[in-house]
C-alpha positions in Angstrom: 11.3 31.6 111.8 10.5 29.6 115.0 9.0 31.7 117.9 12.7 31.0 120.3 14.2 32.9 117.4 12.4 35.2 117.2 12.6 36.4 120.9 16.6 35.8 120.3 16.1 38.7 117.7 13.8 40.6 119.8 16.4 40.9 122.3 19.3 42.3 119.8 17.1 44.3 117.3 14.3 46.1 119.8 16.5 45.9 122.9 20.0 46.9 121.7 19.8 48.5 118.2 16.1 50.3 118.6 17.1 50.9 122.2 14.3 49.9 124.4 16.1 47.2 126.9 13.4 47.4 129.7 10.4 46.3 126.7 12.8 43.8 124.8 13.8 42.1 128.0 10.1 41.8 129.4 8.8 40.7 126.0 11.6 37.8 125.0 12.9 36.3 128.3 11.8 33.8 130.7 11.6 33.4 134.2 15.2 33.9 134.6 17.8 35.1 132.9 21.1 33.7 133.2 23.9 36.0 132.0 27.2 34.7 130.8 29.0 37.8 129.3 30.8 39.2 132.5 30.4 42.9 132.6 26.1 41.9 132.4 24.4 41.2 135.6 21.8 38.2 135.9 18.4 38.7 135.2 16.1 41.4 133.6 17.2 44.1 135.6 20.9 43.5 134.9 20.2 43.5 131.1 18.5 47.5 131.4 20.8 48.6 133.7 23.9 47.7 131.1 21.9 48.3 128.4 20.4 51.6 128.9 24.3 52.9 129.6 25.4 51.2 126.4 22.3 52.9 124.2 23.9 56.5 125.9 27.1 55.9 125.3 26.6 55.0 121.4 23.5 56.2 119.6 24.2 55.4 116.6 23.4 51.4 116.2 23.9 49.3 113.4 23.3 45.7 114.4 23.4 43.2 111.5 22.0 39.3 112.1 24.1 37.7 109.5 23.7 33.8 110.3 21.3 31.8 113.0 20.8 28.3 113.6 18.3 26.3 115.8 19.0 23.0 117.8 16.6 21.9 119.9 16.4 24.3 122.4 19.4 26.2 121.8 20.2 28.6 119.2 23.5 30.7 118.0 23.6 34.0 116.2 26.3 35.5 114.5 25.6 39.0 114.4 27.7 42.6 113.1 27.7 45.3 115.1 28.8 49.1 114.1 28.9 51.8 117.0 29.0 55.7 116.3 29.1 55.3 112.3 31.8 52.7 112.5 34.1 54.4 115.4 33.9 50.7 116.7 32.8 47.7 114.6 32.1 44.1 116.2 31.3 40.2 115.3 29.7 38.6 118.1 28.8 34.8 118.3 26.3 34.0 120.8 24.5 31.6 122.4 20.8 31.2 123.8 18.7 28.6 125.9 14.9 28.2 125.6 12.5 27.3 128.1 9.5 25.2 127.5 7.8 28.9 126.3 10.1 29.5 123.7 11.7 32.4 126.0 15.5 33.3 126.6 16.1 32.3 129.8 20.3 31.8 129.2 23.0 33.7 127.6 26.6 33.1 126.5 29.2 35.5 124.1 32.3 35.8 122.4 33.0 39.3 120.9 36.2 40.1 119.0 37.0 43.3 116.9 35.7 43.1 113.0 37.9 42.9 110.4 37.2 44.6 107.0 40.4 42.7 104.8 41.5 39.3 106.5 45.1 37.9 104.4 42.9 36.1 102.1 40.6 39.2 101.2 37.4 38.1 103.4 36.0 39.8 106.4 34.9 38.2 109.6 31.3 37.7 108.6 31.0 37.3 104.8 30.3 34.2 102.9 27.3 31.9 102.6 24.4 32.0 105.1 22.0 29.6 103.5 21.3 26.2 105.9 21.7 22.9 103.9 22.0 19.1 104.5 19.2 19.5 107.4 19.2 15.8 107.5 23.3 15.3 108.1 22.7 17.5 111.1 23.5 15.2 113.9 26.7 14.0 111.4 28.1 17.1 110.9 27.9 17.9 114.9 30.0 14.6 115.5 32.3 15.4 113.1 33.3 18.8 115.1 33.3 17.5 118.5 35.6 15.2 117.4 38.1 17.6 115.4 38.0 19.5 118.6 38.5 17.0 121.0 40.8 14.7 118.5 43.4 18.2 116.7 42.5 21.2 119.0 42.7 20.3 122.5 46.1 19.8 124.0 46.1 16.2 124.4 44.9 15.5 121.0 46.4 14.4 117.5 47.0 17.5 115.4 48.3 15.7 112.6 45.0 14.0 112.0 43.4 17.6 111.1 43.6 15.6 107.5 40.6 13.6 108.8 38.3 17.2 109.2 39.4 19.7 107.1 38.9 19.9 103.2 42.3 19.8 101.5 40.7 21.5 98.6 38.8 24.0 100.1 39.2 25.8 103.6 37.7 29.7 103.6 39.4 31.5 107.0 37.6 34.4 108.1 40.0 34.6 111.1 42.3 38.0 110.5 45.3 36.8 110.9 45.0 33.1 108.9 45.0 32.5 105.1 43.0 30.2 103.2 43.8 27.1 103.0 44.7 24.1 105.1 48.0 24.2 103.5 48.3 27.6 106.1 46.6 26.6 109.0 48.2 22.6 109.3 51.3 24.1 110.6 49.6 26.3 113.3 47.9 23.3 114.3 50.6 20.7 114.5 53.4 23.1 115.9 54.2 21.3 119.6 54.2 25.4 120.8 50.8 26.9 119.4 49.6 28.7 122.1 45.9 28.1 121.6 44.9 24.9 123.1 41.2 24.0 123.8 40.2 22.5 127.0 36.3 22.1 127.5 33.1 22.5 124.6 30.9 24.3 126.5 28.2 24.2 124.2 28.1 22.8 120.5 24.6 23.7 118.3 23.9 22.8 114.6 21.7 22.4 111.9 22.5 21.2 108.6 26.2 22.4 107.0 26.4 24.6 110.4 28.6 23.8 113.6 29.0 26.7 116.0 30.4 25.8 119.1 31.8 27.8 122.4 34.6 26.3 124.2 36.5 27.2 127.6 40.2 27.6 125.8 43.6 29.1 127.0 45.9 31.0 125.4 49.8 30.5 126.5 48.1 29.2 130.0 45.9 32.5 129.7 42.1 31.7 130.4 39.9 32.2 126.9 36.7 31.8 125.6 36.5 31.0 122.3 33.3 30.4 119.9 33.7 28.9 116.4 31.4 28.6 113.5 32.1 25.7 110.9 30.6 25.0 107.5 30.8 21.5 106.7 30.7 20.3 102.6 30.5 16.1 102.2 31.6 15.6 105.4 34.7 18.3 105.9 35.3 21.4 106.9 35.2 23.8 104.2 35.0 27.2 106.0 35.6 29.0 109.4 34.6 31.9 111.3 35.5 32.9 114.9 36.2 35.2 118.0 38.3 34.5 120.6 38.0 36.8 124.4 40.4 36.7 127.3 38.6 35.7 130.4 39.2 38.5 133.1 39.8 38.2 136.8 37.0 36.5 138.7 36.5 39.7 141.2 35.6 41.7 137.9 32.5 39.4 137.0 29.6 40.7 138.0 27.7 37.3 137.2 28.9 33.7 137.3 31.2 33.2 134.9 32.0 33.4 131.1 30.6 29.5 131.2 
């Protein structure tokens, strides 16, 4: 595990789930810290100040890292949270930037609710974890900026999903779709859907892995939405996400989702 990861975990696992925020923060971030999710104030006093109130209001942690990949100077972590013996359960993809130290010095989320039973029989986490193909990397990026910016954003071509997604094999961890691109095509192609993509924020990978975060809208409705892909011979084989409304600017208490 590379030292930037390891201050990425530092922040989760001794900040948040062994509760000391003040430590974590000092240890693991840089000269600044840059926070994206909107109820967290910039820098190292914004992180105790949210964080201390968290650790009171649910002590009882369980904080799971399930996946992590490393690009560069970015990294993404797709982690499982369980508050209060499970009186509130979470999947949470984020995002990190590195300094020149290896420190945090820039965060973004997505958090949506865990499921235990999506229609397929999955939940929002499970399935493979192991990195391969480190050396179709920079491939398997291209090939998801492109099915975002060529199927998912509104002035793309749908009906090439073909191009990105296995036929044969397509695992959805998303609660409400079923496996198979047989079930999601239709979403994807219907002139109405009312998630359309409009900006990739960020897009890190290493080997099979693509996670990417994206400025989104739902019906018209400002989202942020983060994706995880795992790519087989050059398609798409399986899918996590979590999608977040975007709340009105004068509630931010930072500078935005993005």
């Amino acid at each position: 595990m590379s030292r930037k990861l390891e201050n990425a975990l530092g922040l989760y696992l001794d900040g948040i789930r062994d509760g000391n925020p003040r430590e974590a923060v000092a240890e693991y971030t840089g000269a600044r810290y840059t926070q994206h999710s909107t109820g967290v104030s910039d820098g190292a006093e914004g992180f105790v100040e949210f964080f201390e109130d968290f650790i009171r209001r649910n002590p009882v942690r369980d904080i799971q890292i399930v996946r992590t990949l490393e690009d560069g100077q970015y990294l993404f972590v797709h982690a499982y949270q369980s508050l209060n013996d499970g009186e509130a359960e979470w999947v949470t993809l984020d995002f990190f930037d590195t300094d020149e130290d290896d420190k945090i010095i820039e965060h973004w989320d997505v958090i949506a609710e865990y499921s235990d039973s999506t229609p397929s029989g999955h939940t929002s986490v499970d399935g493979p974890t192991e990195v391969r193909d480190l050396d179709k990397t920079q491939q398997n990026k291209a090939h998801i900026r492109s099915l975002i910016e060529d199927v998912l954003m509104a002035d793309g071509n749908p009906h090439n999903i073909d191009r990105y997604i296995s036929s044969d094999q397509y695992i959805q961890h998303n609660g409400e779709v079923s496996d198979g691109l047989e079930h999601f095509k239709p979403l994807a192609v219907d002139p109405n859907r009312p998630l359309n993509y409009d900006e990739i924020v960020l897009l890190v990978g290493q080997g099979n892995f693509v996670a990417t975060l994206c400025s989104a809208n739902w019906n018209g409705a400002p989202y942020a939405q983060a994706d995880l892909f795992r790519i087989d011979e050059g398609l798409v084989v399986e899918h996590w996400d979590a999608a977040e409304p975007i709340g009105p600017k004068e509630e931010w208490v930072n500078s935005g989702k993005f």
